[in-house]
N, C-alpha and C positions, 0 to 999 in steps of 0.2 A: 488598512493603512494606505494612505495616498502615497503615490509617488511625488516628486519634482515637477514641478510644472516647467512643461516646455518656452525655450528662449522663444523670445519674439523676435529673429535673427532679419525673416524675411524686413520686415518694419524697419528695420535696419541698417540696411541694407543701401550703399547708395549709387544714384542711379546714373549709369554712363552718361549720358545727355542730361542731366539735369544743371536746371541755370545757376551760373553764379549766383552770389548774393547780391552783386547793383543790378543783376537785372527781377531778383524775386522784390523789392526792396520797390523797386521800378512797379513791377505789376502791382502788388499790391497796393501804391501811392495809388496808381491808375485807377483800380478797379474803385476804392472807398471812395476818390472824388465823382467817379462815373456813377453809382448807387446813388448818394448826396443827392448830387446832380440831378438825376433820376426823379429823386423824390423830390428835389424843387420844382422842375416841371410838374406835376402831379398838384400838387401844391397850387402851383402857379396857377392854370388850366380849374382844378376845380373854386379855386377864390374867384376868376374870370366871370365862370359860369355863375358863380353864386352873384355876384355883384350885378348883371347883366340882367338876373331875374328878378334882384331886388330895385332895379329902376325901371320895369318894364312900363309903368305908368306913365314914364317922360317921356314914351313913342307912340303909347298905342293909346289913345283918346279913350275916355269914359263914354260907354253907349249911352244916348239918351232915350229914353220913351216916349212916344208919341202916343195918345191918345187916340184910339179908331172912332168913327164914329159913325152910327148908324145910316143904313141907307134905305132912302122912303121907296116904295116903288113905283108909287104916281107921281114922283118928281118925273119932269121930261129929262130925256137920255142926254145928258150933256156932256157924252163921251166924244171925244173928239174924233172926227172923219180922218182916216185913215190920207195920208200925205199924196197925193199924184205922182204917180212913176212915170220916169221919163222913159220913152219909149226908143228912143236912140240906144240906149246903154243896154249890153248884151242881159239877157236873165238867166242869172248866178243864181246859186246857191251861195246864201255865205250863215259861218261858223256863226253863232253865239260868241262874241267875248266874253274872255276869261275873266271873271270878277274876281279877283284877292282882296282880301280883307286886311287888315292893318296887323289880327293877331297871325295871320299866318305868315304876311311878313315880317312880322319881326321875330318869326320864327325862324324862317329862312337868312336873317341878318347873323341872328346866334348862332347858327350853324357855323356858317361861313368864318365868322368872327373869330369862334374857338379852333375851326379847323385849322387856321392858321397860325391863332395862337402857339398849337400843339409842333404843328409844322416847325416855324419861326425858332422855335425854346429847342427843339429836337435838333435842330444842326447846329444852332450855337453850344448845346449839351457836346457835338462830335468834335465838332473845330475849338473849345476851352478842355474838352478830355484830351484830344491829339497833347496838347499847350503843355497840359497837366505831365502827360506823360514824358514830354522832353524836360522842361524844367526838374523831373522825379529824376530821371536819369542822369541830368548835369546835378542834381546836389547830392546822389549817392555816388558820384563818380567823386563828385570831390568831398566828399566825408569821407570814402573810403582811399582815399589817395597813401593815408599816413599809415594806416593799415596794410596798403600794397607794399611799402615801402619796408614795416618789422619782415612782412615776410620773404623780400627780396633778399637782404640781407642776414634774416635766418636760413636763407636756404643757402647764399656764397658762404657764413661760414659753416654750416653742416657737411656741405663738399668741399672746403678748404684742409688743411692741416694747419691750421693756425686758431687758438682765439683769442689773438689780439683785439681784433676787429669790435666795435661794439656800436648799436646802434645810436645812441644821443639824441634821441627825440629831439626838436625843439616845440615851442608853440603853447594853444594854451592845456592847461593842467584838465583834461579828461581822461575818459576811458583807457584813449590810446595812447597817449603818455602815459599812465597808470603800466598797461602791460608792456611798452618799450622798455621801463625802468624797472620793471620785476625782467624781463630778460637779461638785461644788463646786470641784474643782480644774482642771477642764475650762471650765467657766463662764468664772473669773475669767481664765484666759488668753483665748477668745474675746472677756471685756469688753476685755482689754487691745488685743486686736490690734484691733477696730473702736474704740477711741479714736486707737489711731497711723492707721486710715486716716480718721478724723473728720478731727485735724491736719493728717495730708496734704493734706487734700480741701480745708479752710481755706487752709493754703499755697500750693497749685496756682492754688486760685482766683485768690488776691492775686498770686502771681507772671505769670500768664498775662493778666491783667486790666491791669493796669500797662504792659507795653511795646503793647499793645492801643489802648490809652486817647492812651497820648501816638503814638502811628501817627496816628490818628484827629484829635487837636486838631493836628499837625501839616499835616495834608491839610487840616482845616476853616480853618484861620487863614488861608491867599492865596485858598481860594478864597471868603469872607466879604470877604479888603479887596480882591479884584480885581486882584489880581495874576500872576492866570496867565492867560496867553496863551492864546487863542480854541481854539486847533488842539491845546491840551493838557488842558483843560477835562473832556473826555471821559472821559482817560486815567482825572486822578485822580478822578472819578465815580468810574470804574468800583472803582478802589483802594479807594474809601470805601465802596462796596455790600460787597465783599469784606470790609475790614474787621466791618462791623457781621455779615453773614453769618459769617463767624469766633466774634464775642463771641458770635451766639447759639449756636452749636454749643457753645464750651465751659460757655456756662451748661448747656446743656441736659446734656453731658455732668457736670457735677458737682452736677447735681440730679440724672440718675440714678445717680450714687455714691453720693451722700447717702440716696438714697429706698432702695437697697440693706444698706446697713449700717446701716439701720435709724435710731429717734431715741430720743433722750431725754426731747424736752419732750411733756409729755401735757397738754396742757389744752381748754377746753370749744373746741368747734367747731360751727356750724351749717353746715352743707352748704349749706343754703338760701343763708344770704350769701357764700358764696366762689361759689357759680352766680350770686346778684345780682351781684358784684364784676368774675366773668369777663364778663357780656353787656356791661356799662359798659364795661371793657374794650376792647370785641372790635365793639363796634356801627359803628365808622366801616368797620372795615375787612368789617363784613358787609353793609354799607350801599355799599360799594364792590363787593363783591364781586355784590353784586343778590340777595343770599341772605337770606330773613325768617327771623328767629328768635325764636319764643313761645319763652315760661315759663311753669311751673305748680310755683312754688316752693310747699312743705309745708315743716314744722319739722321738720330733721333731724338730731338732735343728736347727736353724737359725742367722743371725747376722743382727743386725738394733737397732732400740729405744727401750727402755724396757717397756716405758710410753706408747707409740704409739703402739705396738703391744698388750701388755695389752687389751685397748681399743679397739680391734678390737674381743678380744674373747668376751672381754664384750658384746660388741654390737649386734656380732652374737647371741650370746645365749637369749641376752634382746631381740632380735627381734623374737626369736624361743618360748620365755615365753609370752611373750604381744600379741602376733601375736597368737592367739590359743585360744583354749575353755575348758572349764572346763573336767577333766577328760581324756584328750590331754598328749600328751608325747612331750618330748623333746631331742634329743640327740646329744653329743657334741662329736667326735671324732677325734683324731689327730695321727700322723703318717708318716711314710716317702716311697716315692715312686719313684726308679732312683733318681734324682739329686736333688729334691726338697720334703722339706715337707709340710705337708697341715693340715689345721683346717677343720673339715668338720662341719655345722650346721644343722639337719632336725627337724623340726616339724610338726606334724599336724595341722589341722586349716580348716580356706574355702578354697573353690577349686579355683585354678590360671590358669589362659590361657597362652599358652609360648609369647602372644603377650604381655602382663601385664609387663613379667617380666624387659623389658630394663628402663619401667619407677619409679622402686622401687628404681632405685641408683641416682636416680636425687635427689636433697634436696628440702622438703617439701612435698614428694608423699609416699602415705602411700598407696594406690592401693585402688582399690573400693573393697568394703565387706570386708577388713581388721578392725576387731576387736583392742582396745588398745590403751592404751595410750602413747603417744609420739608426734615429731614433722616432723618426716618422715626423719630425718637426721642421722639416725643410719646405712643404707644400705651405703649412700653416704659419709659418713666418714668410715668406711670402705673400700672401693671402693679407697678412696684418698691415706689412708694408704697404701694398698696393691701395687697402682700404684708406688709411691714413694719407697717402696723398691724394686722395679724389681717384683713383682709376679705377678701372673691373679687371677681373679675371675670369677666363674660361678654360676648361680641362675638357676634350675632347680623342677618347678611345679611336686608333687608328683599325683600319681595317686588316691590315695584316698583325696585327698585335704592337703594343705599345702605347703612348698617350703623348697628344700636343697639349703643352701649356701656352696660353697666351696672354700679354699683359700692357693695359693698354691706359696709358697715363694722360694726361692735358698736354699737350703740344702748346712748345714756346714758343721758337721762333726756325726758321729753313736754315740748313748747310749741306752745300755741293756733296756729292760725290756718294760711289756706294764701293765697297771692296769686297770680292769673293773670296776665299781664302780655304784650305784643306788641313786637316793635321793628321 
């Protein structure tokens, strides 16, 4: 029984340095007119020759025959006496002349003739190939112009949080109109379906938040007028911690929904005040927890959700407070750096291995020896956010134990000033 036959990956495989396509598009114009070329010379050269041998008769004379004719012996010698040498003029030695004949030159005519020929054809072949290959280049530059153009545009909004944007081809009805208009028709369905799950996401909320709410004011009403019995007290505590542990899971679950399918609203954000907002926030319960947490806010301005980014200082910093042990520091830092700015998070805590770190942003992982309470979806709603507006994030294990989170968005525009602050 045969196995599988092995992928042909390598064949595959592509190559760091390999040329764009105007310039493969380029060569290969180049080389097919250079071969042509090639072979018209070839062509040309042996028609030359061929032609030059078929007219040899119009250079080189018909030999004629002369008839010999006998010689008597008794005729007297009427060879002619030898010319008188002048005896002034030095005595030389001199050559024989070279006698040529008519067929060997016009043998040496054909040499010469075709040699040149070959010559002649052979740098007009270099100087119409150079020709060949600049014109190849200017009309794949501009074929491929409208083609640079879907994928300029598919890349702003693949990094954008938006897709509004669409590309509108103009021009005439080819190929690349063809796939501008299957994009645009790709787009609006994607817009469609992340608005039915926007609605959803609305819906779910209100519907799940509702029978929640009245749970909740049902439970708080006897045990505010004292009406439940001492041995029951307990019970509904415990009912009421569940409760509210419940509402946060599904906030947090439909803020990572939300943070996934991306936003609509784009307007100005400072990073700096959603970090001031979260320590205000977060300060009793880091002050409970015996955890200090400095600030070294900078102006970090940004454009996206104000709700959504919010939530992500939150979360950092909830993760840097909960994540930790008594007596532990916390520190929130924001700022701008070249074209973007970034939220930084560090705390102390247990020590992290860099293998640990890719499974903190999945939802529901809260890492092994992690201290705290939560449901492990504060990194991964983060993570969702930050995708959705064009940023990165990185998680990086401190050496004394702990982890920096950092997060770092499109930078809008500059504002003065940086504040350190302690809590």
């Amino acid at each position: 029984m045969k196995g599988p036959k092995p992928r042909r990956t390598a064949a595959r495989r592509v190559l760091p340095h390999r040329l764009p396509l105007r310039g493969r598009l380029t060569l290969v114009t180049t080389l097919v007119f250079l071969v042509l070329g090639s072979g018209l010379v070839l062509l040309n050269w042996l028609s030359a020759q061929q032609l030059i041998e078929d007219n040899r008769y119009l250079v080189v004379p018909a030999v004629e025959t002369v008839p010999v004719q006998p010689v008597d012996p008794a005729a007297p010698n009427t060879t002619a006496a030898p010319l008188p040498t002048d005896p002034t003029l030095p005595d030389t030695d001199v050559a024989p002349a070279l006698v040529t004949t008519p067929a060997e030159a016009f043998e040496d005519f054909q040499d010469q003739v075709l040699t040149q020929v070959l010559t002649r054809s052979l740098l007009l072949l270099l100087v119409f190939t150079a020709l060949a290959a600049l014109l190849a280049w200017w009309a794949a530059r501009r074929s491929l112009h409208r083609l640079t153009q879907v994928t300029s545009a598919a890349r702003r909004i693949s990094t954008g949080s938006s897709l509004d944007e669409r590309l509108g081809l103009a021009g005439p009805h080819d190929e690349v109109r063809e796939l501008g208009d299957t994009f645009d028709a790709m787009l609006d369905r994607l817009d469609r379906t992340f608005d039915a799950q926007r609605q959803f996401t609305a819906h779910a909320s209100h519907e799940l938040r509702t029978p929640l709410t009245l749970q909740r004011t049902a439970l708080e009403i006897p045990l505010a007028q004292g009406r439940v019995p001492d041995d029951l007290k307990p019970a509904l505590q415990s009912a009421l911690d569940a409760n509210a542990r419940t509402e946060r899971l599904i906030v947090s679950l439909l803020t990572l929904a939300r943070g996934k399918s991306g936003t609509r609203a784009s307007h100005p954000v400072d990073l700096a005040d959603a970090a001031r907002h979260a320590v205000e926030d977060l300060s009793e319960e880091a002050r409970t927890a015996g955890v200090r947490v400095t600030t070294t806010l900078a102006p970090a301005p940004v454009a996206g959700d104000p709700a959504l980014l919010a939530q992500v200082a939150l979360n950092l910093l909830a993760n840097a407070v909960r994540h930790n042990h008594p007596g532990g520091t916390a520190t929130i830092t924001t700022g701008t750096l070249s074209e973007s700015a970034y939220l930084e998070a560090a705390n102390s805590g247990p020590t992290l291995e860099q293998r640990d770190i890719p499974a903190l942003f999945e939802p529901f992982q809260r890492g092994q020896g992690r201290p705290g309470k939560g449901f492990g979806l504060g990194l991964a709603v983060v993570r969702a956010i930050t995708l959705s507006h064009g940023g990165t994030i990185t998680a990086t294990p401190r050496p004394g134990g702990g982890i920096t989170v950092r997060v770092d968005l499109p930078r809008r525009a500059a504002m003065p000033t940086a504040v350190d602050s302690e809590l």
